[in-house]
C-alpha positions in Angstrom: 12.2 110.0 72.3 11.2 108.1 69.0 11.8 103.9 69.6 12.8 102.8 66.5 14.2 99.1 64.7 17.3 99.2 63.1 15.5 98.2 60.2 13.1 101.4 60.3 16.3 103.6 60.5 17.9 102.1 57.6 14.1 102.8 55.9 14.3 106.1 56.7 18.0 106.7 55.8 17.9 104.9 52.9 14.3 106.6 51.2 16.5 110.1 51.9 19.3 108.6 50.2 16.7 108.0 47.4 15.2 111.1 47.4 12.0 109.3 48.8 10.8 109.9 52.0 8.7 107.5 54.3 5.5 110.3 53.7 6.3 110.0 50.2 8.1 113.7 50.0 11.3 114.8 48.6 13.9 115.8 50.3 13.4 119.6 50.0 9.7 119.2 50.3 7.4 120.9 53.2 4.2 119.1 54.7 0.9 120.6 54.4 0.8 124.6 56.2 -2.6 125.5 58.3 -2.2 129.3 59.3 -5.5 130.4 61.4 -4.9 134.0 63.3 -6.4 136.0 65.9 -7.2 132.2 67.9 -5.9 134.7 71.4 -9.0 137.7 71.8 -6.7 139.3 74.5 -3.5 139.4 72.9 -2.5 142.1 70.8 -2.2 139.4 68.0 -1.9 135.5 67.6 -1.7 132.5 65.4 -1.8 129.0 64.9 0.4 127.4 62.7 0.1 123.4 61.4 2.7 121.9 59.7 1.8 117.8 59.5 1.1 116.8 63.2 3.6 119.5 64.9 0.9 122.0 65.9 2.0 125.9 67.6 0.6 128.5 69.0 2.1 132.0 69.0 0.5 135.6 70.9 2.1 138.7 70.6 1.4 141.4 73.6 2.8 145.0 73.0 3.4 147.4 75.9 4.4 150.5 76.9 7.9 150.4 78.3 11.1 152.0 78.7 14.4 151.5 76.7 17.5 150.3 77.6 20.3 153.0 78.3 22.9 150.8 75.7 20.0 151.3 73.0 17.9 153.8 73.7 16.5 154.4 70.2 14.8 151.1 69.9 11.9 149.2 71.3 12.4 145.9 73.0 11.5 142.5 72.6 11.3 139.0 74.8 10.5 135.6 73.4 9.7 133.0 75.1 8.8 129.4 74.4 6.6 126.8 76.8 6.8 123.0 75.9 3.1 121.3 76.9 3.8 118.0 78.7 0.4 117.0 76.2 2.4 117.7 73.2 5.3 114.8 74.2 5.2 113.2 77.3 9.3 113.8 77.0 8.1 117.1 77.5 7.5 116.6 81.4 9.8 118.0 84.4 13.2 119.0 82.9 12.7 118.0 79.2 10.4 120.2 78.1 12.4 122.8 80.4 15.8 122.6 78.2 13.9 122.2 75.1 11.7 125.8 76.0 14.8 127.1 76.7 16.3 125.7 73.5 13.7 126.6 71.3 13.6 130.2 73.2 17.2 131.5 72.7 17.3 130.0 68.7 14.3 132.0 68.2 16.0 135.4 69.7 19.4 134.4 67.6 17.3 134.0 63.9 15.0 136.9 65.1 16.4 139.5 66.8 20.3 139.2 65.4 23.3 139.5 67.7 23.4 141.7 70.8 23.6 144.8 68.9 20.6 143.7 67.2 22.9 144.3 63.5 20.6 141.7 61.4 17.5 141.8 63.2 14.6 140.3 61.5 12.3 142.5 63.8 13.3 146.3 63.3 13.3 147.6 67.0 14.0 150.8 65.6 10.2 151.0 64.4 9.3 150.5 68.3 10.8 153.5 69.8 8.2 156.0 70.7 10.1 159.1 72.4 14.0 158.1 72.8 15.3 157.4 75.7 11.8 157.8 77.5 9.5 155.5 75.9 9.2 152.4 73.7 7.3 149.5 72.8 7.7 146.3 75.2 7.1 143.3 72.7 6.2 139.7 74.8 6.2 136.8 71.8 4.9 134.0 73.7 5.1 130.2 71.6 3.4 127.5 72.6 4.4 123.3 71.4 0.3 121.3 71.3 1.7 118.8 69.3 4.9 117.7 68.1 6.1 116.0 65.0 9.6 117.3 64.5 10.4 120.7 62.8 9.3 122.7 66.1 11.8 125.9 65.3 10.6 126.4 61.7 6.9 126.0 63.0 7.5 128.4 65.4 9.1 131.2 63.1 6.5 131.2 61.0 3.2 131.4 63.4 5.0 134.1 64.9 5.4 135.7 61.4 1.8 135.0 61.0 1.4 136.4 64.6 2.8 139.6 64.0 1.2 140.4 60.6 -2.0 140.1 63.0 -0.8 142.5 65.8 -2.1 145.9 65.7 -0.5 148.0 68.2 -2.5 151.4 69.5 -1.9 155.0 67.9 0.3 157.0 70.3 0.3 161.0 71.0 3.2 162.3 72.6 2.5 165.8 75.0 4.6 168.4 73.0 5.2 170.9 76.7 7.3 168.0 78.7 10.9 168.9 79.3 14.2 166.7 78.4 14.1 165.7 81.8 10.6 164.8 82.7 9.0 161.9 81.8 7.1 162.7 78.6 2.9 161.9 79.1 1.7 159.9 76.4 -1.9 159.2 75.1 -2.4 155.6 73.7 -5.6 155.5 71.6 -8.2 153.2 72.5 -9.8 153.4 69.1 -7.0 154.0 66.1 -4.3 150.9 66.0 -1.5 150.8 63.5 -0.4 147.3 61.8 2.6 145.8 62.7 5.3 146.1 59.4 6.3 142.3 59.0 8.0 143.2 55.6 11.9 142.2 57.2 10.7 139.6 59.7 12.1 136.4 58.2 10.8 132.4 57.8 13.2 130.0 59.4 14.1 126.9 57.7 16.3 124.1 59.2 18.3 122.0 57.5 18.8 118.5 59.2 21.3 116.2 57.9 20.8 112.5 57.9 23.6 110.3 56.4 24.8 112.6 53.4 22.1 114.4 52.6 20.2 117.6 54.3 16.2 117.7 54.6 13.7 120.7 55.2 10.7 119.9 57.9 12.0 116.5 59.5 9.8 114.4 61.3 10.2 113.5 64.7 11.4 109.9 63.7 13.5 111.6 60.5 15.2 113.6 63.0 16.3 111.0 65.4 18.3 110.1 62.4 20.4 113.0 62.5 23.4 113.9 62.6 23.4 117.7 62.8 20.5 120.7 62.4 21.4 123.9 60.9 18.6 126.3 61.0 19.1 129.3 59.2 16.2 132.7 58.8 15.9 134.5 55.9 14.0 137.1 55.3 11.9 138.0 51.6 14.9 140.5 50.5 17.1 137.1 50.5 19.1 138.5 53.6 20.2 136.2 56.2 19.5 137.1 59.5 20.5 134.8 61.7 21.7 131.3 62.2 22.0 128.4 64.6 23.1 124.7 64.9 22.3 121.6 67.1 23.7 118.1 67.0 27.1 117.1 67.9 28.4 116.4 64.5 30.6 118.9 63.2 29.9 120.5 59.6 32.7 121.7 56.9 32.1 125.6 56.1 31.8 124.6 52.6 28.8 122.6 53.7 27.4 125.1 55.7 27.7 127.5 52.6 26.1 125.1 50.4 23.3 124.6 53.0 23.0 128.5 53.0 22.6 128.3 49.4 19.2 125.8 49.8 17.8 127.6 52.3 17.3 131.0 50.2 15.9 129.0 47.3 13.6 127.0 49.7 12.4 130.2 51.8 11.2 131.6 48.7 8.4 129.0 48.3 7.6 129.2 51.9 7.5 132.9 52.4 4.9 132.7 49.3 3.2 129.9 50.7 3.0 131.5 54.5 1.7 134.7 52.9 -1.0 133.3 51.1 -2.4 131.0 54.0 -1.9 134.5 56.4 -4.1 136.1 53.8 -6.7 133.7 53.7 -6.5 133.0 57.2 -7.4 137.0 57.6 -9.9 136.9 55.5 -11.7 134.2 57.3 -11.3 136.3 60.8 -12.8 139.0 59.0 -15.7 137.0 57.6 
């Protein structure tokens, strides 16, 4: 929890009101972005992702698995999100618990769509192997080192980066099994196909203090709110999914309008997160 005067919250407040933030940004404006990958040897991929202080971790591990009956023409996946009790000492016992569980399920709704999984920003279609039989088990682990506000958006995009780092094995199929049998399946040890990130989407929260909405609040700037609307779009423009915190209610016309900012500002941070992946690559490769 961030102690602060009531004159420091009528700074903050009133530099957003101004278009003038405490760090000097506007209101629409991100903090520095550090992408470094492949930081996990054992996992099928992983990144790191900076924004400011708020420092994440993300590992992808893909599996072998079977489908469920309701969908058995796609591939499943499981996020889950762990709070260190070094990142915020709020983060100890039960804290960090509701928050991991938090940060968890508003991940799954901006990634993986509703329960149908119409909207996904993840196609789980790609992930079915033989259906009905087989699939691909995805386990998206997050992890919080540090945090400085803007935990969700940090997370979206180092698993973005995470995922354009997974290369998941090359899998033959036995052509003589029967409908009934369990097909046998030969997963390469050598030939490993990259992971299409083309649909997965940035996430970009819009937090409202006094009347106006910011991108990447601060721990303190977010104390200041009143409501958090995160919303993921993906590079096609296309919504995929959307969540709110905060016990303020919003007008639908605000909610439209805040919509409206996030597609404009997740252009310039799909650009920017795909140029830092790049050169983060590069660097592994080196």
């Amino acid at each position: 929890m961030v102690g602060l005067s009531l004159g420091e919250k009528n700074f903050i407040k009133g530099g957003i009101a101004q278009d003038i933030r405490t760090d000097g940004r506007k209101r629409l404006t991100y903090r520095p972005i550090f992408v470094e990958t492949g930081v996990i040897p054992q996992a099928s991929g992983s990144a790191r992702v900076k924004m400011g202080a708020t420092d994440v971790i993300a590992s992808v591990k893909a599996e072998l698995g079977k489908p469920n009956a309701s969908h058995p023409d796609k591939g499943k996946v499981s996020i889950y999100v762990d709070c260190s009790p070094t990142a915020e000492p709020t983060f100890e016992g039960r804290g960090g618990e509701e928050l991991s569980m938090e940060l968890s399920t508003a991940l799954q709704r901006c990634l993986l769509g509703g329960k149908s999984g119409a909207g996904a920003g993840i196609n789980l279609s790609s992930l079915s192997i033989v259906e009905g039989k087989v699939c691909w088990d995805i386990y998206i682990d997050g992890l919080v080192v540090s945090s400085d506000g803007n935990l969700l958006d940090a997370l979206g995009a180092a698993i973005k980066a995470a995922l354009s780092n997974t290369a998941v094995p090359k899998v033959q199929v036995a052509a003589n099994a029967s409908l009934d049998e369990q097909p046998e399946v030969d997963v390469s040890d050598e030939e490993f196909l990259q992971f299409d990130t083309t649909g997965v989407p940035v996430i970009i929260t819009l937090t409202k203090v006094g009347k106006h909405y910011i991108v990447d609040a601060t721990a303190e700037e977010e104390s200041q709110m009143s409501s958090a609307v995160s919303i993921s779009v993906n590079r096609q423009g296309r919504i995929c999914g959307l969540t709110k915190r905060g016990g303020a209610g919003l007008d639908p016309s605000i909610i439209l309008d805040m919509i409206s900012v996030a597609k404009h500002v997740s252009e310039q941070l799909i650009n920017k997160l795909d140029s830092e992946i790049a050169a983060a690559e590069a660097c592994e490769e080196e």
